[in-house]
MARVEX-336296 format. One record per residue (C-alpha): residue number from 0; residue in three letters; x, y, z. Coordinates in pm, 1 decimal. Layout:
N
 num residuo        X        Y        Z
 NUM     ala        X        Y        Z
...
This chain:
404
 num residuo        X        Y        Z
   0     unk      0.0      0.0      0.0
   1     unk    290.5    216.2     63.5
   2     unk    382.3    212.9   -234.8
   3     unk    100.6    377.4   -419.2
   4     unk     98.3    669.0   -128.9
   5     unk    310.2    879.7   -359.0
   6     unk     85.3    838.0   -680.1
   7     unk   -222.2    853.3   -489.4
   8     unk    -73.1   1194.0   -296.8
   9     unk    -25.9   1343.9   -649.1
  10     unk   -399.0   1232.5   -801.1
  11     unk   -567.5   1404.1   -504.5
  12     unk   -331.8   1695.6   -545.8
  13     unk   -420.8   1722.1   -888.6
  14     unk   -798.0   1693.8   -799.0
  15     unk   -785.8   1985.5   -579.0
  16     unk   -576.6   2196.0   -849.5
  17     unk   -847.2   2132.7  -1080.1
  18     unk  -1082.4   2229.8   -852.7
  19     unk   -948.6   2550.1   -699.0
  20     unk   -917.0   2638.0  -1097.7
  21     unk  -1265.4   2593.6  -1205.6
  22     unk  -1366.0   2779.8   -835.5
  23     unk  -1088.7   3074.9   -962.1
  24     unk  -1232.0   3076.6  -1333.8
  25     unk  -1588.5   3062.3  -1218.1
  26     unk  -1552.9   3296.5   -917.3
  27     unk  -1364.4   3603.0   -791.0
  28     unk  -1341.1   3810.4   -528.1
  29     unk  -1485.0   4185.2   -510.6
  30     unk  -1554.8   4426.4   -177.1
  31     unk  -1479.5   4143.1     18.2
  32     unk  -1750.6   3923.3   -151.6
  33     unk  -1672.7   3632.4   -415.9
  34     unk  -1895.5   3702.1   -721.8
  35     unk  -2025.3   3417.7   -943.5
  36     unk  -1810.7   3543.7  -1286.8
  37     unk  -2093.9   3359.1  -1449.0
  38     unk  -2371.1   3488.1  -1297.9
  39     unk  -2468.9   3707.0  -1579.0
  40     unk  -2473.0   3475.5  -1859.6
  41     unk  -2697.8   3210.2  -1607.1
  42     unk  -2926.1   3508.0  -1510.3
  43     unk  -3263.3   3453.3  -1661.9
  44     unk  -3278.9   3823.6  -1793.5
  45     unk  -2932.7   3667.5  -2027.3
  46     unk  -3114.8   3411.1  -2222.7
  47     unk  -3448.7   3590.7  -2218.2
  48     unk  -3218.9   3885.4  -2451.0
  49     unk  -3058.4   3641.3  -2641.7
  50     unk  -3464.9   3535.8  -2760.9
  51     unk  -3559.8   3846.0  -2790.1
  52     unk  -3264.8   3908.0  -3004.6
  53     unk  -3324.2   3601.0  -3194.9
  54     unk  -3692.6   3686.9  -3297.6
  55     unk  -3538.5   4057.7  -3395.8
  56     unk  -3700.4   4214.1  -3092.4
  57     unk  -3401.8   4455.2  -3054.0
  58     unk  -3632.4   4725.8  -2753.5
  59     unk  -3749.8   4369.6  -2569.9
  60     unk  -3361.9   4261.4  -2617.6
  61     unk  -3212.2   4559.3  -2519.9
  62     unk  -3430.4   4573.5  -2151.1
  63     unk  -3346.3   4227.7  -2034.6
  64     unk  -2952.4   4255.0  -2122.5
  65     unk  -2936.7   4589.7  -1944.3
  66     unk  -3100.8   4355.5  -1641.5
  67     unk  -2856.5   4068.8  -1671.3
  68     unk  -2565.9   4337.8  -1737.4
  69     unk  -2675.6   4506.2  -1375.5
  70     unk  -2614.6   4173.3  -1251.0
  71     unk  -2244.6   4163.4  -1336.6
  72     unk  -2062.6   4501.1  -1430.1
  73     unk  -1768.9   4296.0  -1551.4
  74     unk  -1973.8   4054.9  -1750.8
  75     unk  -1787.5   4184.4  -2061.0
  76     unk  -1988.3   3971.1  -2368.3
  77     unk  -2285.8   4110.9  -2220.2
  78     unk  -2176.0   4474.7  -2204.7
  79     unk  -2071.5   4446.9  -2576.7
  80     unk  -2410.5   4275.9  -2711.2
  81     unk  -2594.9   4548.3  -2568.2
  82     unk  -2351.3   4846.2  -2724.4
  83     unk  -2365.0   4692.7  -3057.1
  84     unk  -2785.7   4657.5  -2968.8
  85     unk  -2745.4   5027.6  -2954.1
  86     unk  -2587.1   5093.7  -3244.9
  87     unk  -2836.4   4906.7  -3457.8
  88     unk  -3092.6   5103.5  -3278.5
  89     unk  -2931.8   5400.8  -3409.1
  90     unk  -2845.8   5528.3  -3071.7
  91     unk  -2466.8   5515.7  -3144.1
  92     unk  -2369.5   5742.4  -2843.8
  93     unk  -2486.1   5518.0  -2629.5
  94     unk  -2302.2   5267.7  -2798.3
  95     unk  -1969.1   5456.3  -2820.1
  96     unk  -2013.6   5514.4  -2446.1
  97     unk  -2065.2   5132.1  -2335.4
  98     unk  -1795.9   5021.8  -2600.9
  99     unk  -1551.6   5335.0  -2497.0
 100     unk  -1573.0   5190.0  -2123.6
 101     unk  -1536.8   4881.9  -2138.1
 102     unk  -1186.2   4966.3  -2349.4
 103     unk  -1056.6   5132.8  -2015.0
 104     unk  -1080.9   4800.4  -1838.7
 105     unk   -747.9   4722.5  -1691.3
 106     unk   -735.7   4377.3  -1689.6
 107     unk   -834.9   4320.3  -2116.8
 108     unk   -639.3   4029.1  -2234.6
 109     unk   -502.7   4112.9  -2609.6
 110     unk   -814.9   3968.9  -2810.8
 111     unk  -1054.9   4117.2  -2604.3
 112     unk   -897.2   4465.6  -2633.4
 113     unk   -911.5   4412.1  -3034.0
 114     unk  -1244.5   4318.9  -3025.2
 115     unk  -1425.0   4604.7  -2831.9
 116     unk  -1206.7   4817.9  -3018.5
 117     unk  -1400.8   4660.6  -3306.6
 118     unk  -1717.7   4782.2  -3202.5
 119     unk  -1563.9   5123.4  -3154.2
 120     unk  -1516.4   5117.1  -3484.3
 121     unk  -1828.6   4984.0  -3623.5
 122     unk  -2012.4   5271.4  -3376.8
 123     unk  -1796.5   5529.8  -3580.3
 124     unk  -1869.8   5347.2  -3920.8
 125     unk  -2268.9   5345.2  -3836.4
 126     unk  -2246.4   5740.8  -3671.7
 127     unk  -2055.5   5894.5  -4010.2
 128     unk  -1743.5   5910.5  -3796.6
 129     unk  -1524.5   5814.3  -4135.3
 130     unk  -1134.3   5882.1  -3984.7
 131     unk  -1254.0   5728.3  -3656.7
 132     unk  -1360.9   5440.7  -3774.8
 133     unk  -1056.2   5422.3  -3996.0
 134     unk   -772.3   5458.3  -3700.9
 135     unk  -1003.8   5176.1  -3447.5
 136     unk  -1005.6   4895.3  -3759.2
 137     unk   -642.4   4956.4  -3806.9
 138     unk   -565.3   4986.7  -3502.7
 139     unk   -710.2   4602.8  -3406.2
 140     unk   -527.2   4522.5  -3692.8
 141     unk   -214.6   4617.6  -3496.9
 142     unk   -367.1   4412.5  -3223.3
 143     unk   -485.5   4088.1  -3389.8
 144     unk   -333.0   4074.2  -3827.4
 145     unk   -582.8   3807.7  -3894.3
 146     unk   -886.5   4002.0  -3783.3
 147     unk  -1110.2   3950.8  -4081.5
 148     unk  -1380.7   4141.1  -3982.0
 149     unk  -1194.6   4470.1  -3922.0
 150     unk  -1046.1   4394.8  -4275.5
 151     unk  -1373.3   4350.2  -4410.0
 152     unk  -1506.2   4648.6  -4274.3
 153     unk  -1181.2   4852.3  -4355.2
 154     unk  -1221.8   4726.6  -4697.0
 155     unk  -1609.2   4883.3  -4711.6
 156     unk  -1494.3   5195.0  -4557.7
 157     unk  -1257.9   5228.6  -4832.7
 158     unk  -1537.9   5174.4  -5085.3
 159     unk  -1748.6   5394.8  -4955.3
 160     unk  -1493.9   5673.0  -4990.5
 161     unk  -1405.6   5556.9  -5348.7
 162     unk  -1057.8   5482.5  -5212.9
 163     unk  -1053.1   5254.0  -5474.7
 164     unk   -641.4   5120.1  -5441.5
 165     unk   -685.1   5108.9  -5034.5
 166     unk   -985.0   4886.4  -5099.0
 167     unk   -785.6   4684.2  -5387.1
 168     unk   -470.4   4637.4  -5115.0
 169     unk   -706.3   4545.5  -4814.2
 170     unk   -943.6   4299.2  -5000.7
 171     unk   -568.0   4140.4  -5115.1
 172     unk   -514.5   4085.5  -4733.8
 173     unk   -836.8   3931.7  -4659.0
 174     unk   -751.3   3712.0  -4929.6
 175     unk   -469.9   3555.0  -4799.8
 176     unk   -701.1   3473.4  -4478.7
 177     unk   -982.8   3272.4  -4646.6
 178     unk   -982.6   3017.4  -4846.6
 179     unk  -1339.5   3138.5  -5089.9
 180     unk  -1063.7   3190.9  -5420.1
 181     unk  -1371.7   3250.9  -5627.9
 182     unk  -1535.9   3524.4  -5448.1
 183     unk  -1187.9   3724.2  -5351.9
 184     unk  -1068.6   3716.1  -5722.9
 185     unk  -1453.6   3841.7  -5831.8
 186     unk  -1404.9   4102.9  -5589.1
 187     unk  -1058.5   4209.6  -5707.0
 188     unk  -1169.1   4223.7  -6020.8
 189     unk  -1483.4   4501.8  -5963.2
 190     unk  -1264.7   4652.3  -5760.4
 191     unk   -974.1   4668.3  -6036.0
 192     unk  -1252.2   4779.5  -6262.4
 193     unk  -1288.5   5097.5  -6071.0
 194     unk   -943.2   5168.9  -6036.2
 195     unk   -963.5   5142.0  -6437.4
 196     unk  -1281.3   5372.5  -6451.2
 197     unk  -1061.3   5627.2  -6238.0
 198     unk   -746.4   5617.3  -6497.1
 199     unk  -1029.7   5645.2  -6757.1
 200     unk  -1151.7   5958.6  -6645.0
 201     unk   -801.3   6074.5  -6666.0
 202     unk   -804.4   5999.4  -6990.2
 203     unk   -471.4   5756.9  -6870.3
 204     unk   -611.5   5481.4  -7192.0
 205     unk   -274.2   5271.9  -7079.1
 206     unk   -322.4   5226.7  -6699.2
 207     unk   -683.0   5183.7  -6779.0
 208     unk   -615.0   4948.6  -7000.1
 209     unk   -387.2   4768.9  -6797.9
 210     unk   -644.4   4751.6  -6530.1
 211     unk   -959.8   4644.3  -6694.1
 212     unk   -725.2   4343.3  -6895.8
 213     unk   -619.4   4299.1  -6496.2
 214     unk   -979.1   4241.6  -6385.8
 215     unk  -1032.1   3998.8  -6659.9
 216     unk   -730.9   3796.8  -6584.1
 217     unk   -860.8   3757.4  -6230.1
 218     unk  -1222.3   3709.4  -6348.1
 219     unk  -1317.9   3618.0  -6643.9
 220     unk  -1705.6   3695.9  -6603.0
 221     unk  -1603.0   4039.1  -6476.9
 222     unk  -1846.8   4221.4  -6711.3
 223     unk  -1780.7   4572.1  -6661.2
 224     unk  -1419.6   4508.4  -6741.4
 225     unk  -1490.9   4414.7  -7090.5
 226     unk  -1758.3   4723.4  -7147.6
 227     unk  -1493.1   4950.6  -7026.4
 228     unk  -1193.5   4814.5  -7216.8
 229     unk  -1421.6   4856.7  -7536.7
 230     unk  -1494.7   5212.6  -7401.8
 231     unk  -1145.8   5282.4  -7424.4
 232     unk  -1094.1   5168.6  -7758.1
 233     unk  -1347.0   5312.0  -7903.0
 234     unk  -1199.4   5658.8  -7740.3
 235     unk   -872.2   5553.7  -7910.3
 236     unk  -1005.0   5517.3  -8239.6
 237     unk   -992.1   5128.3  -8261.9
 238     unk  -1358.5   5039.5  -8329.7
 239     unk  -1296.0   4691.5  -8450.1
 240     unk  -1086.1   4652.1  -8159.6
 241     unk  -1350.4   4716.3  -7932.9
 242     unk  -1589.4   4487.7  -8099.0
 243     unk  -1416.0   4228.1  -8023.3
 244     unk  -1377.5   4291.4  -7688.1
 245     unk  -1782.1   4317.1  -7670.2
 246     unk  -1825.2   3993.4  -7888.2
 247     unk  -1565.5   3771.6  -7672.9
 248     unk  -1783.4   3873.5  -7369.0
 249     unk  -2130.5   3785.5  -7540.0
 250     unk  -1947.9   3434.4  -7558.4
 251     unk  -1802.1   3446.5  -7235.4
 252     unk  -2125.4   3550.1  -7042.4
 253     unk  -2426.7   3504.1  -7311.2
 254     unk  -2644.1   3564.5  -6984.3
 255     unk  -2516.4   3956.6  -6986.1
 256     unk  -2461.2   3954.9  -7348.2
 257     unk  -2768.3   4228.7  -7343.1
 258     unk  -2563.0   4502.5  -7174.3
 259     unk  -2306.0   4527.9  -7465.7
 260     unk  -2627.1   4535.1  -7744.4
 261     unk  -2628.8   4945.2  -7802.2
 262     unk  -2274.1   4984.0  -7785.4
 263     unk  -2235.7   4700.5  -8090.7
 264     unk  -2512.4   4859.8  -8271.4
 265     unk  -2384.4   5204.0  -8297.3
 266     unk  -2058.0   5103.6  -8408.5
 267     unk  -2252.2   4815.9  -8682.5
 268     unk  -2398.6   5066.5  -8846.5
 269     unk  -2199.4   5360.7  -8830.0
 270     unk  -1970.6   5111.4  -8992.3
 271     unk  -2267.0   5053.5  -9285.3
 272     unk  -2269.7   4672.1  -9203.1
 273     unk  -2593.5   4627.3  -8981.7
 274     unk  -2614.9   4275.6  -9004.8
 275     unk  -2292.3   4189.5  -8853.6
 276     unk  -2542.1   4337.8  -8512.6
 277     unk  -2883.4   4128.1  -8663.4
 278     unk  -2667.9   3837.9  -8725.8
 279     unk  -2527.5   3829.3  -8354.4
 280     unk  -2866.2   3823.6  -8241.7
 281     unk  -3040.0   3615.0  -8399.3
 282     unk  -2743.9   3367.8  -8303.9
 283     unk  -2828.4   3429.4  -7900.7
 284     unk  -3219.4   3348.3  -8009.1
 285     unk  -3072.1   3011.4  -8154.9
 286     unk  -2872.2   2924.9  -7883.9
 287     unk  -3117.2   3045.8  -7599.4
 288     unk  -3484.3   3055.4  -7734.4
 289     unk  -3585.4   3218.6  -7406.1
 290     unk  -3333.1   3505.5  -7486.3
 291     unk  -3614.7   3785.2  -7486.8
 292     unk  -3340.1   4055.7  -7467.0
 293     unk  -3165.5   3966.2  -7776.1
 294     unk  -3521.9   4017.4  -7927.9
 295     unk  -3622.6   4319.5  -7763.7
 296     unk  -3249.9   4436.7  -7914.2
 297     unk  -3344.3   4291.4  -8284.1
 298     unk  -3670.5   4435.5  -8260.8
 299     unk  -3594.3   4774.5  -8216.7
 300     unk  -3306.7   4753.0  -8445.9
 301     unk  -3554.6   4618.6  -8734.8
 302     unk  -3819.1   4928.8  -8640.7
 303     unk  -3552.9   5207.4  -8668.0
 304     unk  -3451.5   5014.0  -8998.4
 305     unk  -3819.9   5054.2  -9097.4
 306     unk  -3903.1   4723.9  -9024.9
 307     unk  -4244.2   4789.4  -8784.9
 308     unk  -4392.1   4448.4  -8884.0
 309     unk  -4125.5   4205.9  -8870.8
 310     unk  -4023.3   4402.5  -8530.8
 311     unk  -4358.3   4304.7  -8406.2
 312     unk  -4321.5   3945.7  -8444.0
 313     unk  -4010.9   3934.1  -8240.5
 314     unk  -4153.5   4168.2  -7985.4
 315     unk  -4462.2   3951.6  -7927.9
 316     unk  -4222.2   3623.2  -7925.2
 317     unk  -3991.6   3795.7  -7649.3
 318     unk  -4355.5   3904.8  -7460.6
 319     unk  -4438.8   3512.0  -7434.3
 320     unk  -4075.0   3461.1  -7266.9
 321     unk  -4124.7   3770.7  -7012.3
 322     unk  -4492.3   3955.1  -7004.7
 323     unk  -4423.7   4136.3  -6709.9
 324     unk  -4119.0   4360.0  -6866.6
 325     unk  -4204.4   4737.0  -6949.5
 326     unk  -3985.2   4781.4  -7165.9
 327     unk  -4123.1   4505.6  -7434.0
 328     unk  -4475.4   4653.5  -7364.1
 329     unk  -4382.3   5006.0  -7480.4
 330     unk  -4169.8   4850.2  -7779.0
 331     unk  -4501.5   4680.0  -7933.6
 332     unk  -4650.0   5007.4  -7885.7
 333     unk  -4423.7   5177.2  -8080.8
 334     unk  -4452.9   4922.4  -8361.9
 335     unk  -4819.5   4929.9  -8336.3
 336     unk  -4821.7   5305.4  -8364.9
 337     unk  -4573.9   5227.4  -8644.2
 338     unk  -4821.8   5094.1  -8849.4
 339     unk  -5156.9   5230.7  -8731.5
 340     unk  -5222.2   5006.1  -8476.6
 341     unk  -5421.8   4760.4  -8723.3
 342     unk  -5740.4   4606.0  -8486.9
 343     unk  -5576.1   4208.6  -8509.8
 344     unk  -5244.3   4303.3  -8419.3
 345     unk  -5379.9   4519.4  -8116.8
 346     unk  -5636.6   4201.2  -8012.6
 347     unk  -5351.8   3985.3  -8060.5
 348     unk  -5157.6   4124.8  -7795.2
 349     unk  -5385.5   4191.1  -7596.9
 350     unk  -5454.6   3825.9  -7560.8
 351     unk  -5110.4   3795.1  -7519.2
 352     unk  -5122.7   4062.4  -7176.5
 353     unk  -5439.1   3928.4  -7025.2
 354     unk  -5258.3   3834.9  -6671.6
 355     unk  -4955.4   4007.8  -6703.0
 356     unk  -4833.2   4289.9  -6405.6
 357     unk  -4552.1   4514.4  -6525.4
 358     unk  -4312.3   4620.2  -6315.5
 359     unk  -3995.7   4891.4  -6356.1
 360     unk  -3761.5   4747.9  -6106.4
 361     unk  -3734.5   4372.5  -6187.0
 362     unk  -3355.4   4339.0  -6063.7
 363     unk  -3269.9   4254.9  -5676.0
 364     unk  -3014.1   4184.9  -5436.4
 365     unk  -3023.9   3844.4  -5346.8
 366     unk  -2829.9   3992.9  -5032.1
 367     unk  -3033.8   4293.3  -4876.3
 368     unk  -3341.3   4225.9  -5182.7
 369     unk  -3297.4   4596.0  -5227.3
 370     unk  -3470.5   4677.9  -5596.8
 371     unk  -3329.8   4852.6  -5846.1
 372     unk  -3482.8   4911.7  -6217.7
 373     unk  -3103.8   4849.3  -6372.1
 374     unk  -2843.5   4565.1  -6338.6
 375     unk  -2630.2   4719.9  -6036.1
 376     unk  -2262.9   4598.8  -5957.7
 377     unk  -2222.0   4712.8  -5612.4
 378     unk  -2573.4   4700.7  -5395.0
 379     unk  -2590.5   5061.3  -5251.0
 380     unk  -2760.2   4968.4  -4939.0
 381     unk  -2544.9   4639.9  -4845.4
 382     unk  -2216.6   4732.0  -5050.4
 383     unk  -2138.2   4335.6  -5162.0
 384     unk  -2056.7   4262.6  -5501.0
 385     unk  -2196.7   4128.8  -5796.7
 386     unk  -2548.4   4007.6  -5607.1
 387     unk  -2811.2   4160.5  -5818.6
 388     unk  -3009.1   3903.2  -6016.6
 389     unk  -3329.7   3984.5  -6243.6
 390     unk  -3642.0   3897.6  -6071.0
 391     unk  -3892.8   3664.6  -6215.4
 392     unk  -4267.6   3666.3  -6164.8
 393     unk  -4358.5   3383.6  -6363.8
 394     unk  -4102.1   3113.6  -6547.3
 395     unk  -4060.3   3187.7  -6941.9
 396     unk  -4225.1   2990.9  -7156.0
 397     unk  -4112.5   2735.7  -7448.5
 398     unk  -4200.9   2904.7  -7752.9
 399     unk  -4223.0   2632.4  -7931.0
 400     unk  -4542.7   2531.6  -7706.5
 401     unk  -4697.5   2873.5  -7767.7
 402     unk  -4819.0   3025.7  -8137.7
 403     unk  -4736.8   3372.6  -8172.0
């Protein structure tokens, strides 16, 4: 038995280490009084705000964290949930005052001190405070490199200030911290656009260049890089050039082909051959029957040509694909006033339009679902990227199943 004295001497010594521990980490002493460090968290009033906060009943939220905070003034989690409750309640005083003293806490390990100081900056982001909010995300940078959310906030900041390079280097630093290669080089690539757009309005055609041929080399769907490298050639004389620009993106992204159709057709028929523009689409229509874009396109090409009738039947084929788009409605009526608005043609469509609802702003962030009546490549209200999609109220039809 003697033997195991020593071994069993250390297991109860260990025993009682582990338990003064958990009694240190759990407890602590204050005024002469030890203070359950957990009390807060356990306190009814604690996960009564976290359901409020859940159902996104931010008042209700706010009331019972205030309680559970009174419970424990050093119940630091706590303290910052109901600051950053404050800012989204647009009371961002309030905010910068919880967040600004909880930063003079002594006792603030590294991480913690980064992350209130994260708050502080997202108070001063939300309040308008610009240069604030700028020196408290770099500064927990300072703290904690790898921060990814002061990055990504950095990197808005930026945008929001058209600082277009300080967005371009920051976004390259969050890059190196996540692993979503996709999205980061899509990103890059709108924001390398802008940088273009900027040596564009210099009238700089090289480092524009250079940076829309940059965005397409990290994306090759990067759409506005292609519009605005055409841009530039056409400003540099090089028409052809930029035609080919516009055409290799119609192959690229068919889906956005649409956005390039003026720009083609003012260049086909300044350059007297129109049906290099017909031609294109009425290759789209092949290869996509529900393409009611390249129709609309075709169709008002064909009535400025003269063409009111044959513009019709492509208008009222693109109308079965989409009935709810405005902009095919008040093409038909221009072709109908075209040619007198003969009584068939007029019944026809309106056979065609019996249930349809027309709407001006069909594209929206799948994001935020803020609306917008054109194809946006930053949202406004959420700032992300690339998240605008056309909205749908009914599927397109095969138009083979239905006789126009």
């Amino acid at each position: 038995m003697s033997d195991y004295a020593p071994l069993l001497a250390t297991l109860i010594a260990l025993l009682v280490g582990l338990a003064v521990g958990k009694a240190w980490e759990r407890y602590k002493l204050k005024d002469g009084k030890w203070i359950d460090r957990r009390r807060a968290r356990q306190s009814p009033h604690y996960i009564l705000g976290l359901n409020f906060l859940v159902s996104n009943q931010i008042d209700l939220a706010i009331e019972e964290l205030a309680r559970a905070a009174s419970l424990d003034a050093d119940a630091l989690e706590v303290h910052m949930i109901l600051g950053n409750l404050y800012r989204e309640k647009g009371q961002v005083g309030k905010a910068i005052t919880v967040h600004q003293t909880l930063l003079q806490r002594p006792s603030l390990t590294k991480i913690e001190h980064a992350y209130v100081l994260l708050c502080i900056g997202l108070d001063y982001k939300r309040g308008g405070f610009v240069d604030r909010a700028l020196e408290a995300f770099n500064e927990v940078l300072r703290l904690d490199p790898n921060n990814s959310y002061a990055l990504v906030n950095l990197q808005k900041l930026h945008e929001e200030q058209h600082q277009w390079s300080d967005a371009y280097d920051t976004r390259q630093r969050l890059s190196k911290l996540t692993h979503t290669e996709s999205k980061n080089e899509s990103i890059l690539a709108f924001l390398e656009n802008e940088i273009g757009l900027e040596a564009m309005r210099r009238k700089d055609y090289l480092e524009a260049t250079r940076r829309f041929e940059g965005a397409i080399d990290l994306d090759a769907r990067a759409v506005p890089a292609y519009l605005n490298l055409g841009d530039v050639r056409v400003a540099q004389g090089k028409d052809q050039d930029a035609v080919a620009i516009w055409e290799r993106m119609v192959n690229v992204v068919p889906d956005r082909a649409y956005l390039a159709f003026d720009r083609l057709e003012k260049i086909a028929v300044t350059a007297g051959s129109p049906e290099g523009f017909t031609n294109l689409c009425r290759r789209l229509i092949d290869e996509n029957p529900q393409d009611w874009r390249a129709r609309l396109a075709l169709s008002r090409h064909l009535a400025a040509g003269g063409h009111p009738q044959d513009a019709l039947e492509l208008l009222f084929a693109a109308l079965v694909q989409n009935p709810h788009a405005l902009s095919i409605h008040q093409a038909i009526w221009r072709a109908l006033g075209q040619l007198r608005y003969p009584s068939s043609l007029v019944d026809h469509y309106s056979d065609l339009t019996q249930h349809a609802v027309f709407y001006l702003d069909p594209h929206v962030c799948v994001r935020c679902r803020y609306r917008s009546t054109e194809l946006l490549w930053q949202c406004p209200h959420c700032h992300d990227w690339n998240t605008f999609v056309e909205e749908r109220i009914a599927p397109a039809q095969d138009p083979t199943e239905v006789e126009v």
